[in-house]
Every structure is written in structure tokens, then in C-alpha cells.
N, C-alpha and C positions, 0 to 999 in steps of 0.2 A: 321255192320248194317244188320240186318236178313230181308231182306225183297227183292222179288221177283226183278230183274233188267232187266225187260222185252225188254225197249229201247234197252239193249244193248246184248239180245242175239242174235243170229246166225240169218241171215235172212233165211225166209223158200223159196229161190230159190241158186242156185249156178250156177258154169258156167257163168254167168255175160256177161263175155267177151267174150266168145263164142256165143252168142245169135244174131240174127239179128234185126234192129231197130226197127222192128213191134214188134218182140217179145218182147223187153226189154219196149216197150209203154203199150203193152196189160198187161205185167206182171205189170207195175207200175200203170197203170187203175182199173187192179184189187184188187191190196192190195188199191189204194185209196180210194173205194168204202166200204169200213168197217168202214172208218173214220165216218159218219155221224149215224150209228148204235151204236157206244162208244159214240158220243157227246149225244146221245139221251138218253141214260141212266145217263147221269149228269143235266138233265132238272130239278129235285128236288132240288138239290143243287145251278144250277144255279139262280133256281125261288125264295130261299132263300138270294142269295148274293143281287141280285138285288132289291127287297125289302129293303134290310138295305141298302143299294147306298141311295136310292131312300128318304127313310126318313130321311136322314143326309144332306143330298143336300138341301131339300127342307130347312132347315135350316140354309144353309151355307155351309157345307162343300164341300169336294174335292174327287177327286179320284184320285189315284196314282196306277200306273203298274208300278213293277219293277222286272227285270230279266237280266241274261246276254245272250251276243251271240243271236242267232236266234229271244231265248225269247225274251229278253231286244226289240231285235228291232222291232218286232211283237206288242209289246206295246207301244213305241214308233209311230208307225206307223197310229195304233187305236186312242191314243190320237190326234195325230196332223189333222184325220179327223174331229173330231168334230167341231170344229169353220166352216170351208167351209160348211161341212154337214147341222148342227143343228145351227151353229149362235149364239151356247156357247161359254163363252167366253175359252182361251186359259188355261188361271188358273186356272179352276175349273176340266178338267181333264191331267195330266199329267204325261208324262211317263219317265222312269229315268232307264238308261241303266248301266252294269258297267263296267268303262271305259272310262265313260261319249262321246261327242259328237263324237270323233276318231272312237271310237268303232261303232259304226252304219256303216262307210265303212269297217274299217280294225281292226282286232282283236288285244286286248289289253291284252299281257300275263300276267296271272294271276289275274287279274282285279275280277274275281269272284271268288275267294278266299279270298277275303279280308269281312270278318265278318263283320266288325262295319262301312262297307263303307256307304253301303244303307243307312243305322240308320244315319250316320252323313248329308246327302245329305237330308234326310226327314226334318229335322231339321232344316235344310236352309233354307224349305221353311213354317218354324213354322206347324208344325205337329200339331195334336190335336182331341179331341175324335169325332170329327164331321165330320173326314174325316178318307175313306175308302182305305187299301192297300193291291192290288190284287200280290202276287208274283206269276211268272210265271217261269217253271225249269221243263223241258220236262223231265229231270232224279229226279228230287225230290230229290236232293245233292247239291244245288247251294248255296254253303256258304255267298254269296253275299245277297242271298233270306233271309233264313234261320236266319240268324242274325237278319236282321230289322224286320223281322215277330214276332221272339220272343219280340223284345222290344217294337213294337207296342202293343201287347198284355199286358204286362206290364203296358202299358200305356191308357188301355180301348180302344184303337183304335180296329174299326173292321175290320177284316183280311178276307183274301182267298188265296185260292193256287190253280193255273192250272198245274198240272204234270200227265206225263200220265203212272207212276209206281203205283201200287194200293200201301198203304199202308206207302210211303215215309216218310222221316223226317221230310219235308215241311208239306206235310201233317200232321200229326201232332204235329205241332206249328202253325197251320192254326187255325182258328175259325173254318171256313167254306171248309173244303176240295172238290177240283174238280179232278175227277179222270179220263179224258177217254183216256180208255185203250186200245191202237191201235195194240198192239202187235209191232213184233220184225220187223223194217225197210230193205226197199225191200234193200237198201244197208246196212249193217249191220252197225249199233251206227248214220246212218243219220238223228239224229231228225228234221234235217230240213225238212224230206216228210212228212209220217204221222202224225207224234208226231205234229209239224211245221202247219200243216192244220186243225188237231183239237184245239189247239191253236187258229187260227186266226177264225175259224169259233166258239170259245167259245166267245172271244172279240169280236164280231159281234154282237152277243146275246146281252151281258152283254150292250156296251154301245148302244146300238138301243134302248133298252127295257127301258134301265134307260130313255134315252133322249125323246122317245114316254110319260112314266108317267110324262117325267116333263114337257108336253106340246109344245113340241120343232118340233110336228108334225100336223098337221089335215088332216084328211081323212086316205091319205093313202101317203101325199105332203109333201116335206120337207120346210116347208114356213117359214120359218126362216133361209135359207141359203144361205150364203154369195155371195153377186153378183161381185163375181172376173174375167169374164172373159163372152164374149159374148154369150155361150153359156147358164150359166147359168141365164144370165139377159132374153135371149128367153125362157128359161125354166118356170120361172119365169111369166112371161108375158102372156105366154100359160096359167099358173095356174090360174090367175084372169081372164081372158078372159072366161074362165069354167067357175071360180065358180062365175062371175058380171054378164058375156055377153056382156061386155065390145069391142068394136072395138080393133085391137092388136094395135095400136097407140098407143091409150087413154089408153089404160092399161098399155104399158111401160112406157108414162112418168107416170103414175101415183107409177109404182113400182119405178122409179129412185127416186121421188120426195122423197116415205116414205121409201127405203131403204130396204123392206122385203117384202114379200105376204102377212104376216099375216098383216101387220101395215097399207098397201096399203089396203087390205081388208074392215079392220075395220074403217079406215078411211072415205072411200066413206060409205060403212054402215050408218054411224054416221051422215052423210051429213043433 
């Protein structure tokens, strides 16, 4: 494979273990701070993928993150906000690690070498052209990725790929390639720092941006979020108390009664 493997050259500090705590914090402060300058140069591409999410969804379909190691659970991670956040439901974005559920504590040898694993795991959950699959492979070599990317493609499904190798294989078996290129990690092959950050701060984008077009926010509120836990029911209760003027009372049972801000909202609206 001809192409530049930047994750995994030399880190540009040495002596490591020689260094003192402050030094080893500022050093790692500073390579982290490049991460948001690489994510910013994939804003074109990102503002592509999400458009096509965005008009398959509204249809029906689904989104799938899949990757292994760091990736796999970085996406994993993304997905399982969505329902508490936005009050999507759980099906419609999901994420598939390889390895499956073991993997997200304890690493699963070899698990991402298996080609046709993803493909078959997509498949479980009737795949189909209305639903979107993000692979995610901080080295752009993740045979796990790689594999189902091709056969979605094959299959009209619309593809992306988060690797932060300019030019990787992923990438091109990607519809939509995402490249940000963090350079060589302050510990040398640890994609879990930079690589790992731009990653979670690309998923950050991607499902926020989808879940704002699909209405799953107003203002600037996430009024659709699931009221699991008392803080989020005060959270809640504060929003309608804004936007009604409601007494905080009258406004939470009014949120327990219809289950969401927006439905409490519109409800009294309606009255």
C-alpha cells in the first residue's frame, strides 16, 4: 500500500520518561491543539456526508458507525447518546464494534481482520439503500471497515470514512472520505490521543448536525430528551418555564404529564 502512514510514524517528542509531569501535560496540550485545525479542514466533506444522513432519514433510514478498537467504540459511544440526547429512537442510529459487545471493555484478537464480519452484522439488521455507513479506522487499514464499505457500496448504500491517513484504502472505498490529518501521536502508533479526538469531535458534528435538521432540537434546547434522571426532568422544566412562563411547578408536571418539552410545549400552545 503506497500511501503515507502518518499515525504510525515517530512521535515528534522523545525522552518520554524522562520528562516531568508538567512537561509530559504541556507536551500533550500542545500536540492536542492541532486536532481542531485538521477537523476544520474536513467541514466540506463533513457538510456532504451529513446532507445525504439527513435525506435518507427523513425517509426511513438509519445510520450505522462501524470500526474496531478505540474507533468501533468511539462510535458505539456516539450512537448510544442519541436516544437520552435527542429522544431518537435507539434503531435508527447504531453502532457496531468488531468483536461485538466484549470488545468495548476488552480487546478481541483479531476481530478486525475479519473482512466479511461487518458486511455480515449489517445484514442482521436488513441493511438497505436508505441507510447510511460511517466506517471509522484511525489507520485507514481496518479490514473489518474495509470489507463492509466495499459491499455497501455495491449495494447503493451511502458510505463515509473517518481515518486520519490522507489517502488510505478506506478511503478509497469510501463514497465520502474524511481525512483529518493530525500528524504522528505524542506517544508514538497511540491513536487513541489525537487521531482518537478527532474522531469523537467528527461524530459530534456529524450526529448533532443530522439530529438539529431532523428537528430533534429548538432554539438552541434539546427538547426531545429523555427524562431519565432528575436532573434532566429539572433541565427540562427550566426549558418550559422560559419559553411558557409557566410557574416551575406547573411546568414540570406539565413536562411529566406529555413526556418531552417540545410535546409539553405545544400542548399548552394548543390549549
Amino acid at each position: 500500500m503506497n500511501f503515507r502512514r502518518i499515525t504510525e510514524e515517530s512521535s515528534l517528542y522523545d525522552d518520554l520518561d524522562r520528562k516531568s509531569v508538567r512537561e509530559l501535560l504541556e507536551d500533550i496540550n500542545r500536540e492536542d491543539h492541532k486536532v481542531p485545525d485538521a477537523v476544520a479542514e474536513c467541514i466540506p466533506s463533513i457538510e456532504r456526508l451529513v446532507y445525504g444522513i439527513v435525506e435518507r432519514m427523513e425517509k426511513g433510514g438509519r445510520l450505522f458507525y462501524i470500526g474496531a478498537g478505540t474507533s468501533g467504540r468511539l462510535g458505539v459511544l456516539d450512537a448510544s447518546e442519541i436516544p437520552p440526547t435527542f429522544g431518537y429512537p435507539a434503531s435508527y442510529v447504531i453502532g457496531l464494534i468488531a468483536g461485538g459487545e466484549k470488545a468495548l471493555r476488552c480487546p478481541v484478537e483479531s476481530a478486525e481482520d475479519q473482512s466479511e464480519k461487518a458486511w455480515i452484522e449489517l445484514c442482521e439488521h436488513d441493511i438497505n439503500e436508505l441507510d447510511t455507513v460511517v466506517g471509522i479506522a484511525a489507520s485507514g487499514t481496518t479490514p473489518y471497515v474495509i470489507g463492509a464499505l466495499k459491499k455497501c457500496r455495491e449495494q447503493g448504500i451511502l458510505t463515509a470514512s473517518i481515518a486520519c491517513n490522507p489517502d488510505s484504502l478506506v478511503a478509497q472505498v469510501a463514497e465520502i472520505a474524511i481525512e483529518p490529518v493530525v500528524g504522528p501521536e505524542y506517544v508514538t502508533g497511540s491513536t487513541r490521543m489525537k487521531s482518537g479526538t478527532a474522531q469523537k469531535l467528527i461524530l459530534n458534528m456529524i450526529s448533532t448536525s443530522v439530529m438539529i435538521r431532523l428537528g430533534r432540537v429548538k432554539g438552541n434546547r434539546m427538547v426531545n430528551m429523555q427524562l431519565s434522571n432528575n436532573k434532566l426532568i429539572d433541565r427540562g422544566t427550566q426549558m418550559i418555564v422560559s419559553e411558557l412562563g409557566l410557574e416551575y411547578e406547573e411546568a414540570r408536571q406539565l413536562l411529566l404529564e406529555y413526556g418531552s418539552v417540545k410535546r409539553a410545549v405545544d400542548a399548552k400552545r394548543n390549549v
